[in-house]
N, CA, C and O atoms as a printed pandas DataFrame, in Angstrom:
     atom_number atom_name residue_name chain_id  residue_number  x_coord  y_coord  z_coord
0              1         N          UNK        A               1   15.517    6.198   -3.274
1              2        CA          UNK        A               1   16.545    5.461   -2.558
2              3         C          UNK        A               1   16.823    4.168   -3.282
3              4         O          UNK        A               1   16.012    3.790   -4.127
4              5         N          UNK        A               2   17.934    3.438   -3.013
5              6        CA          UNK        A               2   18.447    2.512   -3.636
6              7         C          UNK        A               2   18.147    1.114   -2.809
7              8         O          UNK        A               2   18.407    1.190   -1.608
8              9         N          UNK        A               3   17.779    0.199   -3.149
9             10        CA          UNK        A               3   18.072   -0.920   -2.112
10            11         C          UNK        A               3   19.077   -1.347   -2.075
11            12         O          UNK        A               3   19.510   -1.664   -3.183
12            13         N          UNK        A               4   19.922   -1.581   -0.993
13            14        CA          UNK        A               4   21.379   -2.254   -0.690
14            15         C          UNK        A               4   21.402   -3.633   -0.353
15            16         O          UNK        A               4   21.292   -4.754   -0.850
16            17         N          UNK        A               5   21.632   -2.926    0.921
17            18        CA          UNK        A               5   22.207   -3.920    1.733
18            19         C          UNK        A               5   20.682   -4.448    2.239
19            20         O          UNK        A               5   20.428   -5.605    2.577
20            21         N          UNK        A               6   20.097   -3.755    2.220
21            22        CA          UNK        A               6   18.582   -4.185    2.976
22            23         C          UNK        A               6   17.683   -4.834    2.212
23            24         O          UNK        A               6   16.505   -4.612    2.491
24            25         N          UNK        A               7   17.920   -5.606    1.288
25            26        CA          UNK        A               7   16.954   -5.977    0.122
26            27         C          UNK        A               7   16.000   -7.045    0.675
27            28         O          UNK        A               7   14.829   -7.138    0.306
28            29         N          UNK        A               8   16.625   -7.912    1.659
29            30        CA          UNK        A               8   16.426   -9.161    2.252
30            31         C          UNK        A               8   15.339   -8.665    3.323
31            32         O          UNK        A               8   14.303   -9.211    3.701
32            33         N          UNK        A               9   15.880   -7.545    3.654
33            34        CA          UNK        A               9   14.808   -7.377    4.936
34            35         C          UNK        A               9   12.875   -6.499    4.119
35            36         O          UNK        A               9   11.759   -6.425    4.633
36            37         N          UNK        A              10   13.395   -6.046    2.771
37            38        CA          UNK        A              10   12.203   -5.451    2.666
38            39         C          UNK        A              10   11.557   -6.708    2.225
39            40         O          UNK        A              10   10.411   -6.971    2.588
40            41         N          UNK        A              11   12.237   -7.493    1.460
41            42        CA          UNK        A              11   11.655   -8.670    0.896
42            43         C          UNK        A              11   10.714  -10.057    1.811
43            44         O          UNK        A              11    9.918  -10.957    1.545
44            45         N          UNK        A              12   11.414   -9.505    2.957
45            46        CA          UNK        A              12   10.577  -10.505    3.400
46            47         C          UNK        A              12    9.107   -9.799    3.994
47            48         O          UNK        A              12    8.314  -10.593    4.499
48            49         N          UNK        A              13    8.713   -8.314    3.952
49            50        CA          UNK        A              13    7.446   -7.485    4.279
50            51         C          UNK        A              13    6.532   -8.423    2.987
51            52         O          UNK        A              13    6.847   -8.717    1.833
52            53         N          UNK        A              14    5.516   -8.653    3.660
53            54        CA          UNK        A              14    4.878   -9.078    2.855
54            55         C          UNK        A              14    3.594   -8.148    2.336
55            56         O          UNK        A              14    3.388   -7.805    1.172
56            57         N          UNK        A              15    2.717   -7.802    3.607
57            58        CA          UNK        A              15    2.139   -6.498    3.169
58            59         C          UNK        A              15    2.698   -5.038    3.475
59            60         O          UNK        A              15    3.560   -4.788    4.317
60            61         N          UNK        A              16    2.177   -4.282    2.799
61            62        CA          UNK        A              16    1.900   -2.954    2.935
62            63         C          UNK        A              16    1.451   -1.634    2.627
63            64         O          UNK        A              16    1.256   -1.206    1.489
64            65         N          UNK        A              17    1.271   -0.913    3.863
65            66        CA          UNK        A              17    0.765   -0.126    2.998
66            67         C          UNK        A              17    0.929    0.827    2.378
67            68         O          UNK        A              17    1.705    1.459    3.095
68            69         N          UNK        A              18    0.670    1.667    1.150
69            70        CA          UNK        A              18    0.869    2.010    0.176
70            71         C          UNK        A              18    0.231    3.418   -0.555
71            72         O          UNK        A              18   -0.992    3.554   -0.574
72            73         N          UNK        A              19    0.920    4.224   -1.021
73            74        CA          UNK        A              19    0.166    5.244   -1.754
74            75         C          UNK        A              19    0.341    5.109   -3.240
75            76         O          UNK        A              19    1.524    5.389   -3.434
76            77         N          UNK        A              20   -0.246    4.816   -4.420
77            78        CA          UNK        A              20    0.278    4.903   -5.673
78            79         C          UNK        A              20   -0.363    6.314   -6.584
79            80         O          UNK        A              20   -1.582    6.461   -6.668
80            81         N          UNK        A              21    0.417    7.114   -7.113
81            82        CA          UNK        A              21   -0.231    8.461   -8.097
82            83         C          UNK        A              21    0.173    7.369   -9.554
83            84         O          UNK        A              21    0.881    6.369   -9.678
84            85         N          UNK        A              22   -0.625    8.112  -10.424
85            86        CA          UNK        A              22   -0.543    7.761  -11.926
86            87         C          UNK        A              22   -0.608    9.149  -12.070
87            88         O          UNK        A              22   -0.930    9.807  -11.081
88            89         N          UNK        A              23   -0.407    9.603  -12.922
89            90        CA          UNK        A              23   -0.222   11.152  -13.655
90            91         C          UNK        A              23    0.370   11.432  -14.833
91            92         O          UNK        A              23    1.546   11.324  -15.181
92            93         N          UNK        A              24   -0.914   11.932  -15.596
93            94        CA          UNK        A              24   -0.804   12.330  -17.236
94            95         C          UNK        A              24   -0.948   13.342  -17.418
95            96         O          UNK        A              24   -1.212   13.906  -16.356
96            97         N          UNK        A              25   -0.925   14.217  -18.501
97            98        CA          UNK        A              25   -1.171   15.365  -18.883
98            99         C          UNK        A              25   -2.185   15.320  -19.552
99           100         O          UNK        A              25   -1.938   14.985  -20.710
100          101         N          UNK        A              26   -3.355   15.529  -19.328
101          102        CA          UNK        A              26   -4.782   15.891  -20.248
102          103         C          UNK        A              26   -4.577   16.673  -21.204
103          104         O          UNK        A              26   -4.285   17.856  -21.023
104          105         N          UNK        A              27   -4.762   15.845  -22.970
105          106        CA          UNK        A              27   -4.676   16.099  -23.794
106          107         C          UNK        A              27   -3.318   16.218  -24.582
107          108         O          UNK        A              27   -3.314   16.678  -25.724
108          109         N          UNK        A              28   -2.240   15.824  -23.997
109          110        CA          UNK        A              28   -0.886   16.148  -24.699
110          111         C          UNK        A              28   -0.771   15.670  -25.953
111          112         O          UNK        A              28   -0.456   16.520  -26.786
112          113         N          UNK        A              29   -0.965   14.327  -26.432
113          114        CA          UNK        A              29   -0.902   14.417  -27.692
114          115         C          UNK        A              29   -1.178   14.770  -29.011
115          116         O          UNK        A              29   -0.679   14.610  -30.125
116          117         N          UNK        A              30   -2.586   15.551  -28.267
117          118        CA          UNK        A              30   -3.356   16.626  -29.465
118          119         C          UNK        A              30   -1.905   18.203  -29.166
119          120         O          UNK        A              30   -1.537   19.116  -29.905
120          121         N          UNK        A              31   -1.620   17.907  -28.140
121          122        CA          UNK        A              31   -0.925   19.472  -27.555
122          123         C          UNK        A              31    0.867   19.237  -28.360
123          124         O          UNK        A              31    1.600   20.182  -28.651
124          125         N          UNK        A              32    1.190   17.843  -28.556
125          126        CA          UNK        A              32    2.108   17.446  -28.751
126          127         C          UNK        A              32    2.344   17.196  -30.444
127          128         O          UNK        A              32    3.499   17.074  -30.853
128          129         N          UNK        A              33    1.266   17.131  -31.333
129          130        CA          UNK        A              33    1.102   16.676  -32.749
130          131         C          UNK        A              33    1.664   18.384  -32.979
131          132         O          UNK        A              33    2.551   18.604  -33.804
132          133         N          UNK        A              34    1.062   19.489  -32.186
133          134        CA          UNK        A              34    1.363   20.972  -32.788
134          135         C          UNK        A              34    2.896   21.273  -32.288
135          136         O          UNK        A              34    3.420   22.355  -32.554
136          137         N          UNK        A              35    3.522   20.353  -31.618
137          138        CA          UNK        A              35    4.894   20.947  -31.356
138          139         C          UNK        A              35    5.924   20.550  -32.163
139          140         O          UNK        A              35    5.572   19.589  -32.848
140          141         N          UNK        A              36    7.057   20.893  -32.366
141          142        CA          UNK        A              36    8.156   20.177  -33.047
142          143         C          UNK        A              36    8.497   19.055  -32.226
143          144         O          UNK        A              36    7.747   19.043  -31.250
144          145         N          UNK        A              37    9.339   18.077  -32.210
145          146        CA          UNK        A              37   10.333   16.898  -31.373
146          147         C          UNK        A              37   10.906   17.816  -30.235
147          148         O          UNK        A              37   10.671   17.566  -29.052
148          149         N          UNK        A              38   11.798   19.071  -30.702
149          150        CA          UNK        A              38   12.596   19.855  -29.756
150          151         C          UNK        A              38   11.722   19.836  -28.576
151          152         O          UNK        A              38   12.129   19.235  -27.582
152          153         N          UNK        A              39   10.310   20.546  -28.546
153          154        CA          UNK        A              39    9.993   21.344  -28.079
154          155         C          UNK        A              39    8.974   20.384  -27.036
155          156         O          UNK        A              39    8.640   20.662  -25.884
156          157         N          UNK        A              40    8.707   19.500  -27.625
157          158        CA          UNK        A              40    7.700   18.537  -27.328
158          159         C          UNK        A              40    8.882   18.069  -25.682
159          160         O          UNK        A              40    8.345   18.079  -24.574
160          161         N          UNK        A              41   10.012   17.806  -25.783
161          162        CA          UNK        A              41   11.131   16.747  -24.937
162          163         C          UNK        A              41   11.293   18.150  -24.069
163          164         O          UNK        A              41   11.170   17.951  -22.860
164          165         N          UNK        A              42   11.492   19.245  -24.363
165          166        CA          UNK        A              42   11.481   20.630  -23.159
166          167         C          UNK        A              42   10.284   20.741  -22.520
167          168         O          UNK        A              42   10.637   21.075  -21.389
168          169         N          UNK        A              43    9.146   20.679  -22.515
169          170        CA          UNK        A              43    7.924   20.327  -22.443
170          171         C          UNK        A              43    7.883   19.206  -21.282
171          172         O          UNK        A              43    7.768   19.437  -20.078
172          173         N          UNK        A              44    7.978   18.183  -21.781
173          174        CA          UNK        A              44    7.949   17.073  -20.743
174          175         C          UNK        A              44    8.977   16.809  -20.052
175          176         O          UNK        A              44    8.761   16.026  -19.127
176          177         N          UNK        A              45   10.529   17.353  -20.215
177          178        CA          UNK        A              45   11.339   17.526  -19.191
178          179         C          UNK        A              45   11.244   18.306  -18.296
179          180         O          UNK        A              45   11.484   17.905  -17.158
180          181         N          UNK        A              46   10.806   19.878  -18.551
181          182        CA          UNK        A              46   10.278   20.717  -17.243
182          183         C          UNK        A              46    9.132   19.814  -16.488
183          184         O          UNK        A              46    9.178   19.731  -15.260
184          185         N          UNK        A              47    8.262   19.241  -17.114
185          186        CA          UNK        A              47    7.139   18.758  -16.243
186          187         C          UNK        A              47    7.366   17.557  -15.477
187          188         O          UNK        A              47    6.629   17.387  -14.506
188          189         N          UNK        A              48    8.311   16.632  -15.750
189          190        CA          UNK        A              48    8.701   15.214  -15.022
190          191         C          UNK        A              48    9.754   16.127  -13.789
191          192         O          UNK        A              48    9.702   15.882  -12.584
192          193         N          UNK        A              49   10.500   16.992  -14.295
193          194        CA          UNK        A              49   11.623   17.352  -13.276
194          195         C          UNK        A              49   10.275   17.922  -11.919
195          196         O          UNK        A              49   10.129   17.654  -10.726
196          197         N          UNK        A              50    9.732   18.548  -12.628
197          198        CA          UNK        A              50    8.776   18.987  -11.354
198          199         C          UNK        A              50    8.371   18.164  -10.796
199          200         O          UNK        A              50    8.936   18.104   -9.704
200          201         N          UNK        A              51    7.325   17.082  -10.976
201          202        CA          UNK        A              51    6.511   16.028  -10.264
202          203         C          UNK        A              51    7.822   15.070   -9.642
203          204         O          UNK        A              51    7.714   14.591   -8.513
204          205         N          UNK        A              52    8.676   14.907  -10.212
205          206        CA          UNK        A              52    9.876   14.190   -9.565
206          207         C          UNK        A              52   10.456   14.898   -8.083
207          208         O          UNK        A              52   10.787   14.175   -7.144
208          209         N          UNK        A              53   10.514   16.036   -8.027
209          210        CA          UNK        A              53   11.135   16.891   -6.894
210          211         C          UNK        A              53    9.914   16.960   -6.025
211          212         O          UNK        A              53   10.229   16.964   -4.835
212          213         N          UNK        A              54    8.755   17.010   -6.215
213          214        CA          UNK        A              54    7.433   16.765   -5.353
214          215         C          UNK        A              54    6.998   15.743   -4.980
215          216         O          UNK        A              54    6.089   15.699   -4.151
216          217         N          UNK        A              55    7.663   14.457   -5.620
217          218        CA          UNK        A              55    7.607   13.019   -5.138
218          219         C          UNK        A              55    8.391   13.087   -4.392
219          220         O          UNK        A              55    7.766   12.987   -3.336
220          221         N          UNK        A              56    9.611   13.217   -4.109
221          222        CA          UNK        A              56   10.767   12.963   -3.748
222          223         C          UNK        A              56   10.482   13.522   -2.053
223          224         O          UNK        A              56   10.547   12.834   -1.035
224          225         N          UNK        A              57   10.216   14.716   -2.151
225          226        CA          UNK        A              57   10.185   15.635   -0.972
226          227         C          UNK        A              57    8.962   15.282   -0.056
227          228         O          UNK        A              57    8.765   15.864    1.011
228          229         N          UNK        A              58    8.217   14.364   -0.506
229          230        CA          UNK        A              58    7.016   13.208   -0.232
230          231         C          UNK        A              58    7.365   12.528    0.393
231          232         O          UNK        A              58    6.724   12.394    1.435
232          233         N          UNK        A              59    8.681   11.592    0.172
233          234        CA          UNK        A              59    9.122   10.552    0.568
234          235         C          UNK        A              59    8.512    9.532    0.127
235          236         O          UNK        A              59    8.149    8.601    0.845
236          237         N          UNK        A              60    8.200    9.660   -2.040
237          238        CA          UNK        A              60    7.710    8.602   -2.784
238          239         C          UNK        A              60    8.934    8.238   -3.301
239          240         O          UNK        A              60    9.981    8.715   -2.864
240          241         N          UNK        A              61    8.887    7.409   -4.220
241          242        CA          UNK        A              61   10.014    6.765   -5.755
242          243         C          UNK        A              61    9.112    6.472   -6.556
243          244         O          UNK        A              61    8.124    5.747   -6.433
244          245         N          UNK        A              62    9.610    7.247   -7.634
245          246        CA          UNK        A              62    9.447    7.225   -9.348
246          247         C          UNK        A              62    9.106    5.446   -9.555
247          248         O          UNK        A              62    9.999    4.698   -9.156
248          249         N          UNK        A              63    8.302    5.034   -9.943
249          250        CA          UNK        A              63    7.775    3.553  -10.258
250          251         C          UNK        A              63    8.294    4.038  -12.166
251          252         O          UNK        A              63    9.388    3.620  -12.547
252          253         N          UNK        A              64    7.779    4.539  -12.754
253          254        CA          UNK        A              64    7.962    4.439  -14.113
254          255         C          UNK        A              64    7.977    5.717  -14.611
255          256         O          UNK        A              64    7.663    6.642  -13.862
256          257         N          UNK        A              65    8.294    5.928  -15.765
257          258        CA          UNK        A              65    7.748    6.950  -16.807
258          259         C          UNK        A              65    7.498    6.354  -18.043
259          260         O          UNK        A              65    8.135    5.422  -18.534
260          261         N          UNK        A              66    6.069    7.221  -18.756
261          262        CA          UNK        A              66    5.523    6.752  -19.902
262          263         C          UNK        A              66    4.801    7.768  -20.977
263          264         O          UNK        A              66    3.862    8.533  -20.759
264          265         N          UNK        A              67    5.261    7.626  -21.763
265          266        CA          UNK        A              67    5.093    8.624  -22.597
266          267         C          UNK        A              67    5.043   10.015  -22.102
267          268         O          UNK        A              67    6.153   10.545  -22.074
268          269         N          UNK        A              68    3.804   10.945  -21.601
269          270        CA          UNK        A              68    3.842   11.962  -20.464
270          271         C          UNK        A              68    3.118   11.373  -19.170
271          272         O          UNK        A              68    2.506   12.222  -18.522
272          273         N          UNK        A              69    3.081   10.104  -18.694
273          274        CA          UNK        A              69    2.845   10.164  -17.820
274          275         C          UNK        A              69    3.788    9.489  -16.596
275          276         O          UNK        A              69    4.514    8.511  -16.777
276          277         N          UNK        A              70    3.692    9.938  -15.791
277          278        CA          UNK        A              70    4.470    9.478  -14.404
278          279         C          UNK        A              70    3.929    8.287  -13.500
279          280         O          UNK        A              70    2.764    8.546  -13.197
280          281         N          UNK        A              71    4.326    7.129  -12.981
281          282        CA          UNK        A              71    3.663    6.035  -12.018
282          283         C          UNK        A              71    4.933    6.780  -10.675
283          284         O          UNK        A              71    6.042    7.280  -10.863
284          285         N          UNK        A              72    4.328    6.609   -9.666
285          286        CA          UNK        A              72    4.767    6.926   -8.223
286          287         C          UNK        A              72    4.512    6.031   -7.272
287          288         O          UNK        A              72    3.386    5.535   -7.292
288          289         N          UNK        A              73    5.446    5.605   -6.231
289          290        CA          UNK        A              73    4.495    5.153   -4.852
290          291         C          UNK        A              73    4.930    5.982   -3.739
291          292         O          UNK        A              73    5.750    6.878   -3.938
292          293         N          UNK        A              74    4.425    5.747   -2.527
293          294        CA          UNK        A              74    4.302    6.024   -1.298
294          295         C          UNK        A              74    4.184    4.843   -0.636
295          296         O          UNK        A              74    3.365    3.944   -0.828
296          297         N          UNK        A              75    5.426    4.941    0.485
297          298        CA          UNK        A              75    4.867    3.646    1.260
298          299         C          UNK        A              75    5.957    2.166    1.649
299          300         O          UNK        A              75    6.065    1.337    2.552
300          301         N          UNK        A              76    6.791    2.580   -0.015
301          302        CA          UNK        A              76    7.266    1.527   -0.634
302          303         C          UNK        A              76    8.826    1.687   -1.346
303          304         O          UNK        A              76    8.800    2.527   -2.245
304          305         N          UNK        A              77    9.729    1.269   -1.206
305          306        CA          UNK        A              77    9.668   -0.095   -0.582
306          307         C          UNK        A              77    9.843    0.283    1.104
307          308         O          UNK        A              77    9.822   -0.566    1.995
308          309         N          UNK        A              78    9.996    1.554    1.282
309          310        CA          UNK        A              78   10.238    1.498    3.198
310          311         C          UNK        A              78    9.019    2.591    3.323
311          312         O          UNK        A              78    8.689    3.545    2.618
312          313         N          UNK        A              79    8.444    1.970    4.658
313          314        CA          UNK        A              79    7.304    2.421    5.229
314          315         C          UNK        A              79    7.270    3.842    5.436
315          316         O          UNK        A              79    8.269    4.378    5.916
316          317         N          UNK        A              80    6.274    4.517    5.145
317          318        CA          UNK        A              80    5.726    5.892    5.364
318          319         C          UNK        A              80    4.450    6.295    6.034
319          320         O          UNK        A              80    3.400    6.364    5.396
320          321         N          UNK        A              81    4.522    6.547    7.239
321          322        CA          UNK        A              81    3.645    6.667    8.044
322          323         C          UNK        A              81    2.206    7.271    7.565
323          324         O          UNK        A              81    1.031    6.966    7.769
324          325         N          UNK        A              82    2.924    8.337    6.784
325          326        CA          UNK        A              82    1.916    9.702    6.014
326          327         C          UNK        A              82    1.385    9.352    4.999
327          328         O          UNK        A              82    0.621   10.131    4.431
328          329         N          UNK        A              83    1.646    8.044    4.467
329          330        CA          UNK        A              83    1.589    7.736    3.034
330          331         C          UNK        A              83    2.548    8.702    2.042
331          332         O          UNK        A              83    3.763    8.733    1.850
332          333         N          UNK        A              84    0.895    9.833    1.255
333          334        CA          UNK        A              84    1.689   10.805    0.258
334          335         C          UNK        A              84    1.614   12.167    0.695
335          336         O          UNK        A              84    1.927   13.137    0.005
336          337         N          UNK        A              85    1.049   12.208    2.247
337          338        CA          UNK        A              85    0.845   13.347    2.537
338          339         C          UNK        A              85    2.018   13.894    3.195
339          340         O          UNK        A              85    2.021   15.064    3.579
């Protein structure tokens, strides 16, 4: 989700609470030195599109992407009862 019009109101939450995932792929760059460029970016586009549609349906937002790994929260910036469950 986007912040709008509501920026003011999350901004003034001072705590909360929160779910954060980090998520890498164990071992990719040994897995990634044997691929071409092509194949390496098909690779980590099937795998971000996935964890992205499983965040989403969470009711997380994408914090970052990094190299193959993904940052996520839960929680944030509007409250989630469930956290990430």
């Amino acid at each position: 989700r986007v912040m709008a019009d509501d920026a003011a109101a999350v901004a003034a939450q001072h705590f909360a609470r929160a779910t954060v995932l980090f998520c890498d792929i164990r071992g990719f760059t040994r897995l990634a030195e044997a691929m071409d460029s092509a194949t390496v970016l098909d690779v980590l586009n099937e795998h971000f599109s996935a964890l992205v549609a499983v965040v989403e349906a969470h009711g997380g937002i994408v914090v970052s992407f990094s190299g193959d790994s993904l940052l996520a929260a839960f929680g944030v910036p509007y409250a989630n009862e469930d956290g990430a469950v």
